[in-house]
N, C-alpha and C positions, 0 to 999 in steps of 0.2 A: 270508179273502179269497182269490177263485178270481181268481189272471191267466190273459186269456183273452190266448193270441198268436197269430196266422196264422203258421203256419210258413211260406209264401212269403215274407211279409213279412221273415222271418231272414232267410231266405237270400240277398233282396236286399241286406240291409243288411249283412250278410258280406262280399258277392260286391263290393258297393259298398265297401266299407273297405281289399279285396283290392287292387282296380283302380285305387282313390286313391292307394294305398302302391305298388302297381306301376309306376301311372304315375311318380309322385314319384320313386321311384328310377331309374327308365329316363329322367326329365329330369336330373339329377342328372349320372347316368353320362354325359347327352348333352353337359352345358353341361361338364363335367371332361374330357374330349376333344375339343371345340372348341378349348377354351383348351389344353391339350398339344400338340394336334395345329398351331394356331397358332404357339404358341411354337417348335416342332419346324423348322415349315414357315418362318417368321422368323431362325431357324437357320440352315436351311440358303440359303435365300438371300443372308444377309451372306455366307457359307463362297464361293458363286457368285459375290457380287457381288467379296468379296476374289481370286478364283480370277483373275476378269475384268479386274481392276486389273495383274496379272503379264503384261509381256510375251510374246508367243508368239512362242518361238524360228522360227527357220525356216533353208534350206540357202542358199547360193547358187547360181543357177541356179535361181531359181525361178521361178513362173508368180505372177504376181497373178491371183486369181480375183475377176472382177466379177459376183456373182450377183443378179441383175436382181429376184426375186421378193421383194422390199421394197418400200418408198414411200419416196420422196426428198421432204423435207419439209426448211425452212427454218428454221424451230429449233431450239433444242437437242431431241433427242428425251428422249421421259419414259423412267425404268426401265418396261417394259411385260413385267407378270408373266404377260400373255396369252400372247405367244410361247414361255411356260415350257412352255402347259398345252396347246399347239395349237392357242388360241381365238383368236388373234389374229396381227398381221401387223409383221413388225420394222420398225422407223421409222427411217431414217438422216438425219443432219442432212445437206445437200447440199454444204456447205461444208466438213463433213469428207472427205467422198467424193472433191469435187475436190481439195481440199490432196493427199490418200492418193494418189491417181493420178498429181498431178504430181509428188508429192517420187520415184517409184517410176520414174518417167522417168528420174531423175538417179542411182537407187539401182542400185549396180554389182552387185548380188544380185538382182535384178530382173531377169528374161531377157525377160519378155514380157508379155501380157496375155491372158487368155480371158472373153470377155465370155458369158455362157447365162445362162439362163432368163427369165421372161418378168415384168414389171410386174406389181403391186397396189396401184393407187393408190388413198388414202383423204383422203377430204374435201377439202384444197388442196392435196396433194400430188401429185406427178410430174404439173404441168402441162408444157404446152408451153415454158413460159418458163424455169422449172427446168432440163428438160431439154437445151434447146440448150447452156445451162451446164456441163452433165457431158456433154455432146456436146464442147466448146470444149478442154477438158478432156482427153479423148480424143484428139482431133486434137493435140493436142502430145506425148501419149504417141507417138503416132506419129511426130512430127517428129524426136526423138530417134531412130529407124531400129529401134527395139526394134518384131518385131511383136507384132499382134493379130488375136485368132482369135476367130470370134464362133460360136456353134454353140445352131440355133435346133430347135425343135420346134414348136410353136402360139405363133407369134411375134404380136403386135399393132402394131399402127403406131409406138405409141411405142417398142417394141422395136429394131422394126425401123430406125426412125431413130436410133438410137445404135448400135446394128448395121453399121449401112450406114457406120460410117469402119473397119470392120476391114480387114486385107489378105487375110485369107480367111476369108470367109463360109459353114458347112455348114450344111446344112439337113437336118431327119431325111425318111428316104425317106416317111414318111407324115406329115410335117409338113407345116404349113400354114403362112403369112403371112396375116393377116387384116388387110387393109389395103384396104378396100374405098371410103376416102374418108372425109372428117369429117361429121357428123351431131350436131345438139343434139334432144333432144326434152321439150319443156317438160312438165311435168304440170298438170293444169287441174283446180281444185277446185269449180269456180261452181255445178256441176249438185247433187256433192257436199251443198255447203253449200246449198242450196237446199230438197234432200230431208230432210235435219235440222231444217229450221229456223234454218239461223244467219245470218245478216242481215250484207252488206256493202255500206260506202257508200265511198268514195273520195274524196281530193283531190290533183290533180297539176297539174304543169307541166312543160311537154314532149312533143314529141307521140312523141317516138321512147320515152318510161321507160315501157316495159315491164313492171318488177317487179311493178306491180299486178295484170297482165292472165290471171295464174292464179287470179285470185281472183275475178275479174267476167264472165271470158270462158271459151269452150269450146276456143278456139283461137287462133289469132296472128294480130294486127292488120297490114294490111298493112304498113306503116309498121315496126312490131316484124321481119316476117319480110323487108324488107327490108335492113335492117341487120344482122339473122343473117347473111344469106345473103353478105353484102360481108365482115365479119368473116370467114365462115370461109374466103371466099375467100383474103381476104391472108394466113390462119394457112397454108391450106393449098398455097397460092403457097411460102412460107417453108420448107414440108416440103421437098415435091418439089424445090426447087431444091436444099437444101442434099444430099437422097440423090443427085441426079441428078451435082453433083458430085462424090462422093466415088467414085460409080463411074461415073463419065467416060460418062454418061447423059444422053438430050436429055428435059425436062422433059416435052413433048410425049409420049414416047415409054413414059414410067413413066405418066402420065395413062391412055394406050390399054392397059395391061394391067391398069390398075386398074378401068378401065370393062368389061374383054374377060372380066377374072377374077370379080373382087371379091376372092374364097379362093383365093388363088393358093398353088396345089398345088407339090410341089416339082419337078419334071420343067419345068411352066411357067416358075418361074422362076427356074431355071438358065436355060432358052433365052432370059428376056428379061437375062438378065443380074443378075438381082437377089442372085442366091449364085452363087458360084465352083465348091462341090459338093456332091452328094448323100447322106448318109455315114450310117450308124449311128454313134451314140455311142460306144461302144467304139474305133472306128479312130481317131477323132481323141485319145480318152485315150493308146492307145496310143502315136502320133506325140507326143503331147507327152511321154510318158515318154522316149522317145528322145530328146528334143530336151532334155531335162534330167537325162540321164545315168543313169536305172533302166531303161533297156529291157531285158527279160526279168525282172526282178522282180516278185513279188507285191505288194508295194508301189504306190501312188499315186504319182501323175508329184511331182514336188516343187513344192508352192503355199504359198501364204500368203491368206487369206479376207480381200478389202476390209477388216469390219470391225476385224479384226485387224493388219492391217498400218496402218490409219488411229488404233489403242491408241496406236502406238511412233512414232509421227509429230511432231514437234515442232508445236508451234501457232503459227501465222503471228504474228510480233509478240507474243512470248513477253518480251520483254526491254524496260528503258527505263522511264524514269519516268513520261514525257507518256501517256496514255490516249488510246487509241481507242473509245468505245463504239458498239456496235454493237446496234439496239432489231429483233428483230423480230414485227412488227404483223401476226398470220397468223391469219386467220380473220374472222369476222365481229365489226364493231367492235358495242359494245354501253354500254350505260350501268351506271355503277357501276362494281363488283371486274373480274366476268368470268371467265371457267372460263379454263382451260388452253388451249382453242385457240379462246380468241376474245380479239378487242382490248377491255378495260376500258378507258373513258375515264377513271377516276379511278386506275388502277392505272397507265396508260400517262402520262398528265399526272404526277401525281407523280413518278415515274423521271425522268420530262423537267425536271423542277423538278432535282430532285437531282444528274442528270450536269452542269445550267447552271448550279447553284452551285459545283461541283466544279472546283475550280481544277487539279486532274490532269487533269482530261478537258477535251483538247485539241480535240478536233472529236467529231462526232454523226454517224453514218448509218444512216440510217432504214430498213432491209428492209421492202417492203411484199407482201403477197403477199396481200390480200382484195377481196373485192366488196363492202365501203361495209357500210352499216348505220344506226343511229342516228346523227341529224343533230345532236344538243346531246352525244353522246359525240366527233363525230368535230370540233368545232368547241373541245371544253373543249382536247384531243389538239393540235390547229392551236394555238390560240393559246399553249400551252408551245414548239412546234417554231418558232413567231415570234420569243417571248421569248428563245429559246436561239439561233436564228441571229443577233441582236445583238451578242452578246457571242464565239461561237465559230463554227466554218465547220459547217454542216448540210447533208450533201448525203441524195441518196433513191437506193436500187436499187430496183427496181420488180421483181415476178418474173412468177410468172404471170397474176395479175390483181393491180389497181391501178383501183378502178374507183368512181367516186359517191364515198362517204365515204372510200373509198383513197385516192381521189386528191383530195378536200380536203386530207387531212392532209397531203398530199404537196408542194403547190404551192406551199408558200411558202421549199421549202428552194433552198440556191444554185446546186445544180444537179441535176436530176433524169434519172438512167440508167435506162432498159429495154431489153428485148428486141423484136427485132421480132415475135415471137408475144405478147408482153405483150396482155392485156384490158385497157384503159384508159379513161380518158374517163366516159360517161354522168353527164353534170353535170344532174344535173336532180333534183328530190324530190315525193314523195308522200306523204299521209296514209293510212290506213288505218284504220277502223273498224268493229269486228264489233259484233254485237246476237243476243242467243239468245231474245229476245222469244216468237219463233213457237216455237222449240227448247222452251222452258219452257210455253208455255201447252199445248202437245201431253202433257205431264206434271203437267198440272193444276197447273201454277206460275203466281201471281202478282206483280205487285212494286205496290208503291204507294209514295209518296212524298211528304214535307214539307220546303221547303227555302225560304230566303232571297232566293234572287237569280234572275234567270230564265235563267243558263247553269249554274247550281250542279251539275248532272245531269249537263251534258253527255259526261261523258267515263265516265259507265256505259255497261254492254251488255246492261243490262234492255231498251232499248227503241231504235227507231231514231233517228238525228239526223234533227230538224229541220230545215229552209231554210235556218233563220236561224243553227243551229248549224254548220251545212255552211258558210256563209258565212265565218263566226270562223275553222272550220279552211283553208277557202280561201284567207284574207286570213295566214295565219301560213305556207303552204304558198307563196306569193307572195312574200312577204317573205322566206324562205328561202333560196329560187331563188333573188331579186335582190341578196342577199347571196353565196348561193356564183360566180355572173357576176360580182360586181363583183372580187371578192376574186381569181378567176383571173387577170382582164383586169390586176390590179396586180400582183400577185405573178408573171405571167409577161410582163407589159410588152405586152399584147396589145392591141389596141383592141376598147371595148367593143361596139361592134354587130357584129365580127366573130365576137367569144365567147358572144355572144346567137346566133348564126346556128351555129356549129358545138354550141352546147352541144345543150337542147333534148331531153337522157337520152341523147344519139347515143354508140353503143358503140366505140371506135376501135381496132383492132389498133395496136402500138407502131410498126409503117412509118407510119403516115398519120400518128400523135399527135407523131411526128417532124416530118413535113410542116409540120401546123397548128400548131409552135409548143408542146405540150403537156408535152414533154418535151426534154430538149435533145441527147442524145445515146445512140448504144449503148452495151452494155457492163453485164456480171458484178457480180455483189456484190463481185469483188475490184476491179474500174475501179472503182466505188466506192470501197472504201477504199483504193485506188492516190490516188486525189483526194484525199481527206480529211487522206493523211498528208501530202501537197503542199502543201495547204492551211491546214495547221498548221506545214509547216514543221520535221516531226519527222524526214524525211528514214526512216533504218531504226530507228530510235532509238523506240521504242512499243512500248506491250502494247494487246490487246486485254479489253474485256470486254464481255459479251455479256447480254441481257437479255431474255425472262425466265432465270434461270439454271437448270438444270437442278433437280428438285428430289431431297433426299437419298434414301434408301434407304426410312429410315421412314415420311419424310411419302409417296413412294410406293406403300406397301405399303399402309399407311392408307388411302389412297383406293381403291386396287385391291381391298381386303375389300369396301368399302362397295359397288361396280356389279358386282362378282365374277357373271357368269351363264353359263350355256350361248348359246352363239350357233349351234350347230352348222356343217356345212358353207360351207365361202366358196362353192362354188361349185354347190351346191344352185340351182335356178332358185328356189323361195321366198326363201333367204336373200337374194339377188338383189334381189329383189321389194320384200322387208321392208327391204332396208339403204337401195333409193332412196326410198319411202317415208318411210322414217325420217327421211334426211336434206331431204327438203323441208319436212315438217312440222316438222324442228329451225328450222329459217327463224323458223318464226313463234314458236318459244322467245322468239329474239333479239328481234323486237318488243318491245323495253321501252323504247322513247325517250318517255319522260316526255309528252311531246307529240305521241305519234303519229307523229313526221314523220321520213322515211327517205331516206336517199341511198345506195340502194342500186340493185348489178345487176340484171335479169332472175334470178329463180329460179336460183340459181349453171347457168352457161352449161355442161352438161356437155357437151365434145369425145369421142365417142366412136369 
């Protein structure tokens, strides 16, 4: 018997046998150095995270160093392994920042303060409400007679308004203030969804709720850009008054250089007053090494870094049996669990259960810092904060927005604080319904259907709603409203045709929501819990705990593997692009209220 063999044929199947076993070993070596390298990398981060537990000595005579190029955010911040790798951006809790600043007022190793570099705000952090806080904060550093030196380069408004309480302001000879006025600009998808094929139908109440109007329209309803335009007015009333103070400024007169500038250069504004001097950076290090005893050293002036000195800080209401707990609600409320920086109704209701059963936990206050969301997450959220103000005192600090479903949860507590830049108000709700009907049939998709009942369908997005469907959502969209009105008008003792006439989605800055009743008073997350511990009667005698809690190292690290990616540049014009993009389309992640129906802001209000 002759075997007949194509010699190519070997040679593939060599060459094939070669490149199976090459491969297999080079997957091999690959998955045996992930997990090395993991574990290595897991290593060395406890080593860090233990590094970061050890107080950081420091001289006396030193400088506190406030380095601005964070986000000030209101809960506890995550370990974020991004900042390890340069992909990301540090997250301070705000309430650490103010404790740190004010205990350093009193700290006799404390000489001063130097406040540089410039904001990166992310998602709901370093709003305006936020910041007048560490603005507040600031101003008492200074009451104690210790100065503050602010030293800018491409300063932005928000910068510059916490800038503006130093005793001397430098600015870099070719720096800028960019402070050209506040500006929201909404993104509009209607054209978008149109050219796709994806099909939207509405249902609202209110003529001012807005959140829909990116989805239906090309641009702002008049109605919509009235209310912008009054909002940003009273926010930006609130600016200029509080800089115009601090450097003994006519409000008028910071208006006309912002109109005259826009990019106010720094030669401009020295002349209007706005910085005290013109400096390279160098001379003001130098001045401070003198001013804390290494002048002529090679050495750095003697400082201590916020986050560092905020380590060795005692926590307010450290001590005492009676509890404080303190919840905060920062992001978009949602239905269900909920990620890390959105409000779960079921995660937030349960806590609320738990602190109301908890006979140590003496009073409740609610941190609120979102613009609304799901209408059956933020009503499960309310009716825990009812059952708990029963039995203990529940007060609210509002931050920088507090807004629709913020401020359902908010309104039934005993007294509710904000800021006068707070976003508040917008009591009003909508529906929301997409359809890829046209989307699919352009892909030669079908649907067809067999069902029971004649609304059985309704709440697919195979095809469009009906009249009769739109009605159902109408009538639930109705009923909504007339429950979130009635529930104001009781819970803040308001009369109802009054609350019928200011609701309506109307957006309110925290001066007016004052006005109408909406909220009761100014005042900090700490007049907050100043109230609560009055209110309970605990006098100094309390601890605090805080919710959500931070989480450990592991469960950390765990999640950070799983979205681990390249982000490249922050300050790329595409990265730019891609981040607002991203976070409007995150918007409609959060769309999961069971029923469609939203009590949420306009497309989060960006203050630019």
């Amino acid at each position: 018997m002759v075997l007949l063999v194509d010699l190519p044929d070997v040679f593939i199947v060599f060459h094939m046998r070669n490149f199976i076993s090459s491969m297999l070993g080079t997957m091999a070596a690959l998955i045996i150095f992930i997990i090395a390298g993991s574990v290595l990398l897991l290593g060395l981060l406890i080593v860090i995270n233990a590094v970061g537990e050890n107080p950081v000595p420091f001289e006396s005579d030193s400088y506190l160093v406030l380095d601005l190029s964070t986000n000030f955010a209101d809960a506890p911040a995550e370990i974020d392994f991004g900042t390890l790798t340069g992909g990301g951006v540090e997250t301070v809790q705000l309430s650490s920042a103010i404790r740190a600043i004010q205990e350093a007022a009193k700290d006799w190793r404390i000489k001063g303060l130097l406040l540089t570099g410039s904001l990166l705000p992310e998602g709901l952090g370093s709003g305006y409400g936020a910041l007048r806080e560490l603005r507040e904060a600031l101003l008492e550093f200074k009451a104690s007679k210790k100065p503050i030196h602010a030293y800018l380069n491409n300063a932005s408004t928000r910068d510059y308004y916490l800038a503006s309480v130093a005793d001397d302001i430098a600015l870099d000879p070719y720096g800028v203030i960019v402070m050209p006025g506040l500006a929201t600009e909404p993104v509009f998808f209607a054209k978008a969804f149109k050219r796709f094929g994806i099909g939207v139908q509405v249902t609202r109440v209110g003529k001012y709720k807005g959140a829909i109007e990116p989805y239906i329209r090309d641009d702002l309803s008049q109605e919509n850009r009235t209310q912008l335009q009054i909002l940003l007015d009273d926010i930006w009333h609130g600016i200029l008054s509080d800089i115009a103070e601090s450097r003994d400024l006519k409000v008028a007169s910071l208006q006309d250089i912002v109109n005259r500038e826009g990019l106010i250069r720094a030669e401009a504004a020295k002349q209007a007053g706005l910085v005290d001097r013109v400096i390279y950076r160098d001379v003001i290090l130098d001045e401070l090494k003198k001013e804390t005893g290494v002048k002529g050293s090679t050495d750095p002036f003697k400082q201590i870094a916020l986050l560092d000195y905020a380590a060795i800080v005692p926590r307010r209401g450290n001590f005492g049996s009676g509890k404080i707990a303190v919840l905060y609600a920062e992001g978009d409320i949602v239905d269900g669990e909920g990620e890390w920086t959105q409000v779960g109704g079921d995660r937030f209701s349960r806590e609320l259960r738990s602190l109301r059963q908890d006979d140590s936990v003496k009073a409740i206050v609610l941190r609120v810092n979102s613009p609304g969301g799901s209408a059956s997450a933020s009503e499960v959220i309310q009716r825990e904060m009812r059952l708990a103000a029963k039995e203990k005192p529940v007060v609210v600090s509002m931050g920088s927005y507090a807004a629709s479903g913020g401020y359902w949860i908010s309104t039934y507590a005993d007294r509710i604080f904000a800021e006068p830049t707070t976003i508040t108000g917008s009591i009003g709700v909508y529906g929301v319904m997409f359809d890829v009907q046209e989307l699919a049939s352009n892909w030669g998709i079908s649907f067809d259907r067999v069902k029971t009942g004649r609304f059985a369908d309704a709440l697919s997005i195979s095809r469009p709603k009906t009249d009769a469907e739109i009605e159902v959502m109408q009538r639930s969209v109705d009923w909504i409203y007339d429950e979130f009105v009635g529930k104001v008008s009781e819970s803040r003792k308001l009369d109802l045709t009054f609350v019928q006439e200011i609701a309506q989605g109307r957006v309110w800055s925290g001066v007016e929501a004052k006005k109408l009743g909406l909220v009761d008073d100014f005042g900090s997350l700490e007049t907050a819990i100043d109230y609560a511990v009055g209110q309970a009667g605990l006098r100094e005698n309390y601890r605090i705990s805080e919710f959500p809690r931070r989480k450990n190292l592991g469960e950390a690290l765990a999640e950070f593997l799983e979205r681990l990616k390249s982000r490249g540049s922050r300050s790329s014009i595409y990265q730019n692009i891609v981040r607002r993009m991203e976070s409007e389309l995150n918007t409609l992640n959060s769309f999961n209220d069971p029923q469609g129906l939203y009590a949420r802001l306009p497309l989060t209000i960006h203050l630019q």
